[in-house]
Gaussian input, Z-matrix of N, CA and C with variables (Angstrom, degrees):
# hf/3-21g

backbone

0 1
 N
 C     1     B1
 C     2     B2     1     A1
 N     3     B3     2     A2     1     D1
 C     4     B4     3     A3     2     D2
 C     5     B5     4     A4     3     D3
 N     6     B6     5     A5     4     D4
 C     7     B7     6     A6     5     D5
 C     8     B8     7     A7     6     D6
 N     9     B9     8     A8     7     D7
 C    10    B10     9     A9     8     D8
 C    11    B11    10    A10     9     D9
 N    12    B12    11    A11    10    D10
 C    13    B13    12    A12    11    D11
 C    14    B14    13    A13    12    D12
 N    15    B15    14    A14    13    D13
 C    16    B16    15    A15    14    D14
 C    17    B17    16    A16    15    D15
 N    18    B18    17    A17    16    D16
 C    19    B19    18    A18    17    D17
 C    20    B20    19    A19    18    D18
 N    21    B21    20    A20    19    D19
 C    22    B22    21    A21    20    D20
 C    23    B23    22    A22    21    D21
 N    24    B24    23    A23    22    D22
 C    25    B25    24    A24    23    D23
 C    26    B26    25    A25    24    D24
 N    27    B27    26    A26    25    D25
 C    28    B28    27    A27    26    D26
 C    29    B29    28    A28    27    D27
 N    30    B30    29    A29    28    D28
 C    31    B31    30    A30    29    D29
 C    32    B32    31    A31    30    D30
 N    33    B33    32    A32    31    D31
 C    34    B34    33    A33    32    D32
 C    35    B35    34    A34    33    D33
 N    36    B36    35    A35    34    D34
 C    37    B37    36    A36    35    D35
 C    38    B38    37    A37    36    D36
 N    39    B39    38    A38    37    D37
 C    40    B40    39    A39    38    D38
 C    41    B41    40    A40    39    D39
 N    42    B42    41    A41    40    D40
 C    43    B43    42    A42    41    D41
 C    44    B44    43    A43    42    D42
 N    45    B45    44    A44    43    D43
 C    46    B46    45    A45    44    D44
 C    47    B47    46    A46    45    D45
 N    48    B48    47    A47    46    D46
 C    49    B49    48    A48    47    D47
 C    50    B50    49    A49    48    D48
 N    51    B51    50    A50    49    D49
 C    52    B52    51    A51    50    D50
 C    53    B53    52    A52    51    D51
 N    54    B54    53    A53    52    D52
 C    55    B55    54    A54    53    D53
 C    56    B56    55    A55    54    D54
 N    57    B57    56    A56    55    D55
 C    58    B58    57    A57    56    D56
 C    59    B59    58    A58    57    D57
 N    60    B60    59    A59    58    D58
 C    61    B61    60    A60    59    D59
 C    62    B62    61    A61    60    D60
 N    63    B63    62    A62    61    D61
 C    64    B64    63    A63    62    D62
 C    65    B65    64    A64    63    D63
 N    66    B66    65    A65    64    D64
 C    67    B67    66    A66    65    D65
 C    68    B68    67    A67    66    D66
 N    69    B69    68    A68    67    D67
 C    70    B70    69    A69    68    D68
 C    71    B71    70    A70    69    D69
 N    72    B72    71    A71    70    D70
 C    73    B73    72    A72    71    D71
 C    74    B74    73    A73    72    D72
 N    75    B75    74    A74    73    D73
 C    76    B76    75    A75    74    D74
 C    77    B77    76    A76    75    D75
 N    78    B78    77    A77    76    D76
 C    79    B79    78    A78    77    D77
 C    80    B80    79    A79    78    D78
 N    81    B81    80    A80    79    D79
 C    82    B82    81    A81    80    D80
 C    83    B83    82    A82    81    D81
 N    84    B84    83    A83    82    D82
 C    85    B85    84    A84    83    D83
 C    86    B86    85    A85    84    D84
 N    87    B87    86    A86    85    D85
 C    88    B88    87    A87    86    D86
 C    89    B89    88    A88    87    D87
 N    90    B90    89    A89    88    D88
 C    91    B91    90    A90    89    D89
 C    92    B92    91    A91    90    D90
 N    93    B93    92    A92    91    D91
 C    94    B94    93    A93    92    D92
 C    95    B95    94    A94    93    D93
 N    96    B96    95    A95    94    D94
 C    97    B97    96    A96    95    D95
 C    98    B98    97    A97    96    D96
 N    99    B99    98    A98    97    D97
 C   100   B100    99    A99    98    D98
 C   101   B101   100   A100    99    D99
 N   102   B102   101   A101   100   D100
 C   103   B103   102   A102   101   D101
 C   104   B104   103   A103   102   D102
 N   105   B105   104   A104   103   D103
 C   106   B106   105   A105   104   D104
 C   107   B107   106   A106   105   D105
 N   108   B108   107   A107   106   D106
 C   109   B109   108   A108   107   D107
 C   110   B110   109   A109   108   D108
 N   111   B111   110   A110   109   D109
 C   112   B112   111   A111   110   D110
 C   113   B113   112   A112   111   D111
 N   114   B114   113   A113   112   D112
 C   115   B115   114   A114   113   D113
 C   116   B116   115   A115   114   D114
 N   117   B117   116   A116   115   D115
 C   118   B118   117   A117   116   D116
 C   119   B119   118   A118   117   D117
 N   120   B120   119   A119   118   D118
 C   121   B121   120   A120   119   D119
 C   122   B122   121   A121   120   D120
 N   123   B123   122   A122   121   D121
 C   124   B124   123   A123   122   D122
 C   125   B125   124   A124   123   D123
 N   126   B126   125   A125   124   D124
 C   127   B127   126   A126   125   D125
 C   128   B128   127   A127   126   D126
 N   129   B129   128   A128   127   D127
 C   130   B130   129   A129   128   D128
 C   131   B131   130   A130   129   D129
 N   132   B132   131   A131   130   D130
 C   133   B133   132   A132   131   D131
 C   134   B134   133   A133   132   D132
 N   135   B135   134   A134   133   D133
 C   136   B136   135   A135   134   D134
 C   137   B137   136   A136   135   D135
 N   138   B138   137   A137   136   D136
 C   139   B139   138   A138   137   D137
 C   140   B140   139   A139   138   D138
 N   141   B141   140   A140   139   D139
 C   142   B142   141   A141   140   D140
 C   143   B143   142   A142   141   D141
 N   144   B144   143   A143   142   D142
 C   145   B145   144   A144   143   D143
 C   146   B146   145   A145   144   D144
 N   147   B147   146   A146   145   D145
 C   148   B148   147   A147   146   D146
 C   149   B149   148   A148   147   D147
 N   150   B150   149   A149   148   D148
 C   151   B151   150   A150   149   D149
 C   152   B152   151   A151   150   D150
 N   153   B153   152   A152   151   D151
 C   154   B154   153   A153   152   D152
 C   155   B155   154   A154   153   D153
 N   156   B156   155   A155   154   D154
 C   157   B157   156   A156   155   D155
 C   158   B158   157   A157   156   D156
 N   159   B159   158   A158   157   D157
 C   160   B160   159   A159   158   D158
 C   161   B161   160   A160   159   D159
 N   162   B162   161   A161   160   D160
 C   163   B163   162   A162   161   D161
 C   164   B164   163   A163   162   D162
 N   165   B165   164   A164   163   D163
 C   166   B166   165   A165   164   D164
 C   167   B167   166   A166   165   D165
 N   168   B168   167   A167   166   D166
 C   169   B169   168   A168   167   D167
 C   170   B170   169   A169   168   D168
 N   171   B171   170   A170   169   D169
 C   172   B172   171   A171   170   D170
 C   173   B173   172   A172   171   D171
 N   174   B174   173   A173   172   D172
 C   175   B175   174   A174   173   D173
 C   176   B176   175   A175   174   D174
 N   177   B177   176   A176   175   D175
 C   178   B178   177   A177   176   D176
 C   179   B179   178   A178   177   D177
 N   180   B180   179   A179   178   D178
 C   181   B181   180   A180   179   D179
 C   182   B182   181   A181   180   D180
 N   183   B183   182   A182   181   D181
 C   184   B184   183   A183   182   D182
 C   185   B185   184   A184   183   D183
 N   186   B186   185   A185   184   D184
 C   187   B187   186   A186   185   D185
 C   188   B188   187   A187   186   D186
 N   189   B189   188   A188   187   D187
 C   190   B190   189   A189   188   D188
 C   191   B191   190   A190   189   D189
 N   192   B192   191   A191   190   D190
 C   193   B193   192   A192   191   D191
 C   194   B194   193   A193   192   D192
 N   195   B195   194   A194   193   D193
 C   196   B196   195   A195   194   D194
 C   197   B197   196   A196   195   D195
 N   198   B198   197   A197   196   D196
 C   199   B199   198   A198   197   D197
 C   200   B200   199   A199   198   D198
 N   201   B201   200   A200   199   D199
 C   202   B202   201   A201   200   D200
 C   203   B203   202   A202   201   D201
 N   204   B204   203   A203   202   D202
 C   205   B205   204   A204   203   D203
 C   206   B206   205   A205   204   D204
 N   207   B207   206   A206   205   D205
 C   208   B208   207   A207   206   D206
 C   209   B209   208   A208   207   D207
 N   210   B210   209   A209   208   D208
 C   211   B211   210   A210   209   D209
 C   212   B212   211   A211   210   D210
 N   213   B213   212   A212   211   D211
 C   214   B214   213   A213   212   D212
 C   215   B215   214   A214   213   D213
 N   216   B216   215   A215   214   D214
 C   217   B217   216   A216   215   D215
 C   218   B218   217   A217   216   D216
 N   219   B219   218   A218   217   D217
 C   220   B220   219   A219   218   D218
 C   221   B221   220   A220   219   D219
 N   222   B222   221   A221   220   D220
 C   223   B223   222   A222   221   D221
 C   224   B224   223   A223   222   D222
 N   225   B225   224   A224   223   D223
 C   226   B226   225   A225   224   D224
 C   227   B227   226   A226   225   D225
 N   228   B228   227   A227   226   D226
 C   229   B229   228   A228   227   D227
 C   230   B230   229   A229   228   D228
 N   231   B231   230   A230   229   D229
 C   232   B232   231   A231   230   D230
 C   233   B233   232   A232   231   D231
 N   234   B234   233   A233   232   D232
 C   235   B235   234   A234   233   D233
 C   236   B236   235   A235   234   D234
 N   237   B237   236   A236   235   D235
 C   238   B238   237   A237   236   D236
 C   239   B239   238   A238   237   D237
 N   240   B240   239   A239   238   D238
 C   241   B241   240   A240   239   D239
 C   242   B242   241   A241   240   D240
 N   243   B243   242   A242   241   D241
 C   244   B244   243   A243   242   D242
 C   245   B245   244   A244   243   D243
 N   246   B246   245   A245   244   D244
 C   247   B247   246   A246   245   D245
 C   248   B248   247   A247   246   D246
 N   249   B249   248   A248   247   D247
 C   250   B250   249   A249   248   D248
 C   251   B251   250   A250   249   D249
 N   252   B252   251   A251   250   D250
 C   253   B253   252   A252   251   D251
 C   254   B254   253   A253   252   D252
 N   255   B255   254   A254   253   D253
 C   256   B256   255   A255   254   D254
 C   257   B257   256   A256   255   D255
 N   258   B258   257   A257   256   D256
 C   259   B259   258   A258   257   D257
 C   260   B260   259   A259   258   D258
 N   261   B261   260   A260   259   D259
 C   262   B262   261   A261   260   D260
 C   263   B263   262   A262   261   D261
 N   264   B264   263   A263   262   D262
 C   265   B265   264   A264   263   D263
 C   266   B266   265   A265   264   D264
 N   267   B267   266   A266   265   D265
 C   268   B268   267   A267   266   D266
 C   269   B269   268   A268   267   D267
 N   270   B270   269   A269   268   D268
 C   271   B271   270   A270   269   D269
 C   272   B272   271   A271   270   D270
 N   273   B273   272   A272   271   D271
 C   274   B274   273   A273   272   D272
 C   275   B275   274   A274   273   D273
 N   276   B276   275   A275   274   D274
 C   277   B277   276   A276   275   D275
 C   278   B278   277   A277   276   D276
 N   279   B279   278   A278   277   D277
 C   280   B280   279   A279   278   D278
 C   281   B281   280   A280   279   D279
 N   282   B282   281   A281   280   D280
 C   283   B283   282   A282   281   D281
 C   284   B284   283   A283   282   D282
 N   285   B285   284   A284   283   D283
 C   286   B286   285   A285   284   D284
 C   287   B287   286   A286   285   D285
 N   288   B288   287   A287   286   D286
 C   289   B289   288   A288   287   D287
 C   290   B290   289   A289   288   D288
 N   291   B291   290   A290   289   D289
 C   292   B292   291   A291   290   D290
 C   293   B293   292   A292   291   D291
 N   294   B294   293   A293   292   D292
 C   295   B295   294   A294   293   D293
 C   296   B296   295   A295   294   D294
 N   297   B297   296   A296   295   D295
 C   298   B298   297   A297   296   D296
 C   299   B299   298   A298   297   D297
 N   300   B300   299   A299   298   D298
 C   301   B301   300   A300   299   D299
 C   302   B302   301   A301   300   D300
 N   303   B303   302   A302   301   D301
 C   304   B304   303   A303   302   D302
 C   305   B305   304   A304   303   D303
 N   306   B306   305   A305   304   D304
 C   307   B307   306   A306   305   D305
 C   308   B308   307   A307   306   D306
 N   309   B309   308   A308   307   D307
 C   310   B310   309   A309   308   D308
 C   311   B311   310   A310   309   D309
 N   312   B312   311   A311   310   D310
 C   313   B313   312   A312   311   D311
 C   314   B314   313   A313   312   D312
 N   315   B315   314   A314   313   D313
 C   316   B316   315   A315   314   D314
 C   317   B317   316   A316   315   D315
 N   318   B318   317   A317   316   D316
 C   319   B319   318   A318   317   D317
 C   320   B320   319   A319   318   D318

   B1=1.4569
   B2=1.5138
   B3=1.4772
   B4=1.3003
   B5=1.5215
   B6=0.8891
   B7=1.6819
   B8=1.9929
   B9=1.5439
   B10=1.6560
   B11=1.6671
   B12=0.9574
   B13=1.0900
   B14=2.1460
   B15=1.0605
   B16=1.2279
   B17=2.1061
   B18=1.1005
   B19=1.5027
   B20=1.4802
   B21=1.0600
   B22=1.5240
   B23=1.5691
   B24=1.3189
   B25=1.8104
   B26=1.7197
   B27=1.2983
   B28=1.5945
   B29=1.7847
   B30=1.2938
   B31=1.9390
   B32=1.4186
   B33=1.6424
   B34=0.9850
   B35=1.6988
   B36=1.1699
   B37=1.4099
   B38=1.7668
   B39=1.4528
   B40=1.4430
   B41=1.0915
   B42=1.9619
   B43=1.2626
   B44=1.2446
   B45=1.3895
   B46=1.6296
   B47=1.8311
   B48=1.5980
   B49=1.1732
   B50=1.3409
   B51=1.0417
   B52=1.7102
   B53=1.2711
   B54=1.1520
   B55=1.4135
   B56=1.5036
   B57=1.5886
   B58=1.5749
   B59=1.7480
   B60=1.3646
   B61=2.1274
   B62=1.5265
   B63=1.3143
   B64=1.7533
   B65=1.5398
   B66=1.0691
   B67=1.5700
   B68=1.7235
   B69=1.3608
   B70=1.5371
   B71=1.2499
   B72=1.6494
   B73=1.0334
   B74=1.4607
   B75=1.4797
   B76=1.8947
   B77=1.4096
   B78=1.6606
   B79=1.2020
   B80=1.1741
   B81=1.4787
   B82=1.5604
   B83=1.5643
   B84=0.8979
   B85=1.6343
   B86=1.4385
   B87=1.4311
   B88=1.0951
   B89=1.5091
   B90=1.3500
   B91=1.7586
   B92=1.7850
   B93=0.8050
   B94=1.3751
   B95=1.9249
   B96=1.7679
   B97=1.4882
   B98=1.4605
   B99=1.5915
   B100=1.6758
   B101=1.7434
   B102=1.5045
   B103=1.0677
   B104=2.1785
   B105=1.7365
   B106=1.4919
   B107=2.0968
   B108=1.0174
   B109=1.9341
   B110=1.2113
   B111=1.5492
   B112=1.6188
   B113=1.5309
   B114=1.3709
   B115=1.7949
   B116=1.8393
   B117=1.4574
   B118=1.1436
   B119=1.5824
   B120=1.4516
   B121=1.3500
   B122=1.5180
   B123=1.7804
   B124=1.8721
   B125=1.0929
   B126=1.5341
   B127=1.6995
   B128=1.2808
   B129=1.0843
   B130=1.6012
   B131=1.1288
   B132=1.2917
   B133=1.6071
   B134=1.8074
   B135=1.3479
   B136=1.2617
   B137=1.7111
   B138=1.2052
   B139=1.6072
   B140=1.1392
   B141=1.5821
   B142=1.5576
   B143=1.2816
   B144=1.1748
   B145=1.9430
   B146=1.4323
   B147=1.3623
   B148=1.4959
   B149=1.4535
   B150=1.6179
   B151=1.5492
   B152=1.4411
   B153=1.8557
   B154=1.3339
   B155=1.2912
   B156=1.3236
   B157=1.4909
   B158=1.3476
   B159=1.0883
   B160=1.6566
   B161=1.5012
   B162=1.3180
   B163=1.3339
   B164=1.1907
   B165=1.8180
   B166=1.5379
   B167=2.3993
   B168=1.3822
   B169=1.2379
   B170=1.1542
   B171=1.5755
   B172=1.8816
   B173=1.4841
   B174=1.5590
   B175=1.5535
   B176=1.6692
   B177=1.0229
   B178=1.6021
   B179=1.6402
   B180=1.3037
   B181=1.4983
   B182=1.4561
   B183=1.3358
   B184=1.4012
   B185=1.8253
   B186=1.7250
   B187=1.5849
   B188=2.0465
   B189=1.1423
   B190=1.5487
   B191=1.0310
   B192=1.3601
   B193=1.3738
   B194=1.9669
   B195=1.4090
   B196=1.4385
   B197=2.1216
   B198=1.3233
   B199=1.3328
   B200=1.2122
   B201=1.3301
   B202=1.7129
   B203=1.6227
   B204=1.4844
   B205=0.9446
   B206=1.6456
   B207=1.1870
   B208=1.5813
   B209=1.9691
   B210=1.3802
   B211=1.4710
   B212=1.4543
   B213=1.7064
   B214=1.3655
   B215=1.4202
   B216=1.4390
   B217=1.8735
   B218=1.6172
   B219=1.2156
   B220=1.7859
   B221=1.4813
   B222=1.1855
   B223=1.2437
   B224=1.9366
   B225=1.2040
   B226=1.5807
   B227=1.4167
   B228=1.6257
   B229=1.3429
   B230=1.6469
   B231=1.2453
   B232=1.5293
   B233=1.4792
   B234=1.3565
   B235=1.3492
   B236=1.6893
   B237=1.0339
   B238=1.7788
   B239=1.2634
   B240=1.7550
   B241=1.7257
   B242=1.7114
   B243=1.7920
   B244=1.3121
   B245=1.7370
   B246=0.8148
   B247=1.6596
   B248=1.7187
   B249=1.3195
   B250=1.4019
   B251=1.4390
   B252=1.4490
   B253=1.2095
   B254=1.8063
   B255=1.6714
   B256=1.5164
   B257=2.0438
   B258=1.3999
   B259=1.1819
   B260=1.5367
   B261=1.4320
   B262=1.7092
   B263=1.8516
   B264=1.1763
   B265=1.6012
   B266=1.5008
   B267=1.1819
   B268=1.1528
   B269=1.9360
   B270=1.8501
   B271=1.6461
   B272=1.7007
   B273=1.5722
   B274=1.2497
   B275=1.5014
   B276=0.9715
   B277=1.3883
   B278=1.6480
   B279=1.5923
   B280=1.6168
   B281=1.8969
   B282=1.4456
   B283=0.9950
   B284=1.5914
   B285=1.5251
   B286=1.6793
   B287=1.2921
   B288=1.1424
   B289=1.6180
   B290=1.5959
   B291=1.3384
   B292=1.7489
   B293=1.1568
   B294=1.4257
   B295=1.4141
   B296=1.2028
   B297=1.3881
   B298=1.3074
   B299=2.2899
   B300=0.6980
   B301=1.8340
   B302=1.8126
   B303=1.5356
   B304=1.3982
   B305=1.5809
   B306=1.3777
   B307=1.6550
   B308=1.9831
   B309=1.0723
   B310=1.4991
   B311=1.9309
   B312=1.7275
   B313=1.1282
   B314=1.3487
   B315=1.3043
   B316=1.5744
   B317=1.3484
   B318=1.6558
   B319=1.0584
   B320=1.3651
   A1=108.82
   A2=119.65
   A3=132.60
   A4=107.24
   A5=97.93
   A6=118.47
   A7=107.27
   A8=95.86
   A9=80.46
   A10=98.56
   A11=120.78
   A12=127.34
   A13=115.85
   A14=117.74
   A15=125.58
   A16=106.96
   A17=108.50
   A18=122.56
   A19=119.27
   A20=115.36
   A21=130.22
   A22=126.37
   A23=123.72
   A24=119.81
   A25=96.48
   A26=114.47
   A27=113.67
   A28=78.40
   A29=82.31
   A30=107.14
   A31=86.76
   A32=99.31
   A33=121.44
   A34=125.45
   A35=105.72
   A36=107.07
   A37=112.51
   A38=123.01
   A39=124.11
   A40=118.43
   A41=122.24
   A42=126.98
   A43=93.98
   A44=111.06
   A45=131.40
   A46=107.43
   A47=98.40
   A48=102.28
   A49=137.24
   A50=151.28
   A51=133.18
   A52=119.25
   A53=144.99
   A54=132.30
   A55=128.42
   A56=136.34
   A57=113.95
   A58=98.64
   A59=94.29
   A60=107.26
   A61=96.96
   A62=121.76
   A63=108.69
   A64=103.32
   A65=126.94
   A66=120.85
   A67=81.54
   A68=106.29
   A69=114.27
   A70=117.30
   A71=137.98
   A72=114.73
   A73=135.43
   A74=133.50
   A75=121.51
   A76=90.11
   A77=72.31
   A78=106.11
   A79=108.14
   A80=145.23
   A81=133.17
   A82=119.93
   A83=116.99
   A84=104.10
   A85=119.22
   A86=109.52
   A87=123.04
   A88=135.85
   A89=141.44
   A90=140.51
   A91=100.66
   A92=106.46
   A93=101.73
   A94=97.83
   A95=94.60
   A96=98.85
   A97=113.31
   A98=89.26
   A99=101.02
   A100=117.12
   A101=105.49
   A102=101.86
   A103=136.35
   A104=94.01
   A105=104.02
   A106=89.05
   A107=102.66
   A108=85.52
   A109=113.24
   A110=121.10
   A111=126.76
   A112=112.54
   A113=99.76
   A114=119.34
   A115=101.65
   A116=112.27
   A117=120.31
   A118=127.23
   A119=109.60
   A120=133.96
   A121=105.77
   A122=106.75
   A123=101.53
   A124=89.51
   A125=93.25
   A126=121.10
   A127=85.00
   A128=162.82
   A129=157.95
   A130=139.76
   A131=148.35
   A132=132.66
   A133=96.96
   A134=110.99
   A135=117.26
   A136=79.92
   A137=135.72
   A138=127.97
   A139=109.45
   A140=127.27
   A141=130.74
   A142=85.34
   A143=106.44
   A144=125.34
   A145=127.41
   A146=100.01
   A147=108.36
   A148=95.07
   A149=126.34
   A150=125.47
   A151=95.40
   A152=109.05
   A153=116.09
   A154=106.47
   A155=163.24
   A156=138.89
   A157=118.95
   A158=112.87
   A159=122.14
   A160=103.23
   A161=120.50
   A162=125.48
   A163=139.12
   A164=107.09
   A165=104.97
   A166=77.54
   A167=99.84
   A168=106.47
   A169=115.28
   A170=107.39
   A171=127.29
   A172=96.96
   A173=105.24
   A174=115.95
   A175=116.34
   A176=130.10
   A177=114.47
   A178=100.08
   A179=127.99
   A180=132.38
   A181=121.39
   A182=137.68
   A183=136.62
   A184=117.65
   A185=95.22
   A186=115.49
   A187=103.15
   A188=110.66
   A189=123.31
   A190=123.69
   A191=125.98
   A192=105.08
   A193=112.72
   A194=94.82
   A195=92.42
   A196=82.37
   A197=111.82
   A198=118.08
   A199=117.46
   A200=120.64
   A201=133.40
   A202=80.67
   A203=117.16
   A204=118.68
   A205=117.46
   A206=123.97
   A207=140.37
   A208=104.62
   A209=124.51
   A210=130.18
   A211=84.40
   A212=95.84
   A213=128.71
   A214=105.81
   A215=108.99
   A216=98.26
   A217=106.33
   A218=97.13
   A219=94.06
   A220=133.06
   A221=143.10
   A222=143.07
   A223=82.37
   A224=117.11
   A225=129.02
   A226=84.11
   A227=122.53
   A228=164.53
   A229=121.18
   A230=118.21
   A231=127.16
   A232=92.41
   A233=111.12
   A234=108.10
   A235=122.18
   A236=108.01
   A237=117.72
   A238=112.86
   A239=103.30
   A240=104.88
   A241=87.75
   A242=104.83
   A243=115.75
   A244=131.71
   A245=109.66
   A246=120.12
   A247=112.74
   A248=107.94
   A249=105.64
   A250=125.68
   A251=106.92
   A252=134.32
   A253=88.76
   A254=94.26
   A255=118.25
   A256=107.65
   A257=96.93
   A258=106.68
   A259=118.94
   A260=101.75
   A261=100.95
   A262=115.27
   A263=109.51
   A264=105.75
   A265=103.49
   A266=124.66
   A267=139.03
   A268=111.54
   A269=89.60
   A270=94.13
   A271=109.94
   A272=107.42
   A273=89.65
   A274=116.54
   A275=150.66
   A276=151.17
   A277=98.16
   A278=131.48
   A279=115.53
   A280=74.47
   A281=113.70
   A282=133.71
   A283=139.59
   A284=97.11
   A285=126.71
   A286=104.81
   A287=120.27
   A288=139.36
   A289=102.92
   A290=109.32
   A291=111.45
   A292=69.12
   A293=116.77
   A294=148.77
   A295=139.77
   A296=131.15
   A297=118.03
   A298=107.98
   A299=96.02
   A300=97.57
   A301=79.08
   A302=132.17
   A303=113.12
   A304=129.01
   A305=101.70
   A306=120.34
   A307=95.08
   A308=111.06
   A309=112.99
   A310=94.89
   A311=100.78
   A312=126.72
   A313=141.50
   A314=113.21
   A315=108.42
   A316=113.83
   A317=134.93
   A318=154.46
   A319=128.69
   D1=142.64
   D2=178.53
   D3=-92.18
   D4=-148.48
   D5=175.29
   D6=-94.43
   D7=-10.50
   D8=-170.01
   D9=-144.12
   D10=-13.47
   D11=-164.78
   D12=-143.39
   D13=136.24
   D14=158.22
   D15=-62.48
   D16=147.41
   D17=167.80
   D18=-127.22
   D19=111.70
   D20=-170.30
   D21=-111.52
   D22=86.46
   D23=-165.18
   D24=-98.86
   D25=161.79
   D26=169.97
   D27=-151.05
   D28=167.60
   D29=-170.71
   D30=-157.58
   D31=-179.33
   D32=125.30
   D33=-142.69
   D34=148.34
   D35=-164.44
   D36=-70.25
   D37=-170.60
   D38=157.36
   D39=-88.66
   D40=172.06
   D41=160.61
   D42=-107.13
   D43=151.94
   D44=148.56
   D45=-91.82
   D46=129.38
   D47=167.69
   D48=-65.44
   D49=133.84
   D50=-173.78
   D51=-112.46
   D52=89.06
   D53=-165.61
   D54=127.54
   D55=156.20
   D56=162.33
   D57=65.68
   D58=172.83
   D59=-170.31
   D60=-55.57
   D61=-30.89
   D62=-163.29
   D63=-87.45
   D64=39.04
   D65=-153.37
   D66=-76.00
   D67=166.91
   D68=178.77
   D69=50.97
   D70=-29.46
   D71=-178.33
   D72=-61.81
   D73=160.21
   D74=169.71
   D75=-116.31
   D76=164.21
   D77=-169.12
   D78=-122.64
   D79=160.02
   D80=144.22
   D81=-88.20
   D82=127.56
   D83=177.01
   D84=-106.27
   D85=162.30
   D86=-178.23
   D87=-34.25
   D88=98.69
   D89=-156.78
   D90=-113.18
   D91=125.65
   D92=-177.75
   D93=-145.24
   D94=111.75
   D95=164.61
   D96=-129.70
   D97=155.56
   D98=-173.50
   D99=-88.56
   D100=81.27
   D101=-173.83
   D102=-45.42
   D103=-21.91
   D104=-174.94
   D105=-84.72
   D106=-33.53
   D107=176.96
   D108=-59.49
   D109=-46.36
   D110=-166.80
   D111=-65.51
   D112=-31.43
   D113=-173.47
   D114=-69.99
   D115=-48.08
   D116=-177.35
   D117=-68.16
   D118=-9.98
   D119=-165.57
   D120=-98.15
   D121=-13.91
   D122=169.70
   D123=-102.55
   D124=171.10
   D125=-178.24
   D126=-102.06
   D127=-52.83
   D128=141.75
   D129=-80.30
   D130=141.24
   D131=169.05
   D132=-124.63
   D133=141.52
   D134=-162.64
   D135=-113.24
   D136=-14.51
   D137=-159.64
   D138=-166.86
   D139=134.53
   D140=-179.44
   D141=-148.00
   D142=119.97
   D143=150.00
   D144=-139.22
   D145=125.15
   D146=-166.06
   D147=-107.05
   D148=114.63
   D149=176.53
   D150=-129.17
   D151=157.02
   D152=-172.78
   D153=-115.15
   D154=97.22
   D155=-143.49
   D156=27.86
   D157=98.43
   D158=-178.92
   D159=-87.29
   D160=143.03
   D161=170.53
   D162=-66.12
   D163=-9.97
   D164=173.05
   D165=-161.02
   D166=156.07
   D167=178.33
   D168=-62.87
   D169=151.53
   D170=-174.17
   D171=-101.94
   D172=130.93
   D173=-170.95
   D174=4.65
   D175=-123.79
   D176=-163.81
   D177=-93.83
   D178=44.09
   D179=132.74
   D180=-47.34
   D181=-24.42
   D182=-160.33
   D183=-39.27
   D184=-39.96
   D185=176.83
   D186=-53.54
   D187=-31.48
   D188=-168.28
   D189=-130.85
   D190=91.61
   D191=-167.20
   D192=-109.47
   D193=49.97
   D194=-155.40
   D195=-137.91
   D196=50.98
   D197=175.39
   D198=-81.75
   D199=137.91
   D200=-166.03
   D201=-108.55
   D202=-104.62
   D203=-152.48
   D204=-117.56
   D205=141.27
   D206=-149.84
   D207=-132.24
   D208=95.80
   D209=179.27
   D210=-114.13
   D211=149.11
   D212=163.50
   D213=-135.13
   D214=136.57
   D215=177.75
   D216=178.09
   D217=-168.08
   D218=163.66
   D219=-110.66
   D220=84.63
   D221=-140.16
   D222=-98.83
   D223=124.70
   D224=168.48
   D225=66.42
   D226=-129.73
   D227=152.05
   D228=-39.21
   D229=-33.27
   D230=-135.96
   D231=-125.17
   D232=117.23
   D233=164.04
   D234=-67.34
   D235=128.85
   D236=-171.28
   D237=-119.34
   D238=124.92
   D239=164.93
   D240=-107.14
   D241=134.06
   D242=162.39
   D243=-123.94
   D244=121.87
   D245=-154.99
   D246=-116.37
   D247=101.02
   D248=162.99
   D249=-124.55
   D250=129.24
   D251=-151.04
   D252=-98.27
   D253=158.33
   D254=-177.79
   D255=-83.03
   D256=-32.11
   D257=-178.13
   D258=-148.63
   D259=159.72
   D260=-171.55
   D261=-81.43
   D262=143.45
   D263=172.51
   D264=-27.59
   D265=159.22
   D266=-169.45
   D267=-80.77
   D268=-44.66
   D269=-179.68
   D270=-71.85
   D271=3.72
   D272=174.62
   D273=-86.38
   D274=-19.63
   D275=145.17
   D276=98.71
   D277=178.46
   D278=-133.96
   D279=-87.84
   D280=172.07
   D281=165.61
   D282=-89.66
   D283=-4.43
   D284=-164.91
   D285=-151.26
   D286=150.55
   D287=157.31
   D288=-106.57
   D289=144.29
   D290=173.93
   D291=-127.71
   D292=150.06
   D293=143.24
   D294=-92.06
   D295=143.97
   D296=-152.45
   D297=-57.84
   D298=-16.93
   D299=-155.93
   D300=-101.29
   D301=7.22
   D302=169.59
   D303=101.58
   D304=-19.77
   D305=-176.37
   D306=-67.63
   D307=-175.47
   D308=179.97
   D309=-166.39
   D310=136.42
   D311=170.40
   D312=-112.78
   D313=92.67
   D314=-166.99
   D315=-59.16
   D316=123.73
   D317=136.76
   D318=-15.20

């Protein structure tokens, strides 16, 4: 939160594989949001931008430059910027382990 506004990012992170030929490798996995629910959930939106790899960073995006989707609005009371990204900061490292036999381990 700023001085005027709440700030809201969602991702989702990678898995690292564990086991078998892919041992160590990541992966990104699948993110799927419902943009007409999130839209429907303000009492206003002052801003909707949907960008796919942008060519140079969107206001203080610089940390990410891999932004899907960017809302500004009023969610309840509280002015809200909401931001969901295609992928997680980089220093965040994968978020899951898959294992070879299929089980999965949160990090």
């Amino acid at each position: 939160m700023d001085e005027t506004r709440w700030h809201i990012a969602l991702f989702l992170g990678s898995a690292e594989l564990v086991g078998g030929s892919h041992d160590g490798q990541v992966q990104h996995l699948e993110f799927k949001f419902d943009i007409s629910r999130s839209h429907g959930s303000f009492q206003r939106v002052d801003k909707l931008v949907g960008i796919l790899f942008p060519s140079e960073p969107l206001d203080d995006d610089a940390a990410c430059p891999c932004l899907n989707m960017h809302v500004e609005g009023m969610l309840g009371s509280e002015l809200v910027v909401l931001r969901v990204y295609a992928f997680a900061l980089e220093e965040a490292g994968p978020g899951v382990r898959c294992k070879e036999n299929g089980t999965w381990e949160l990090v």
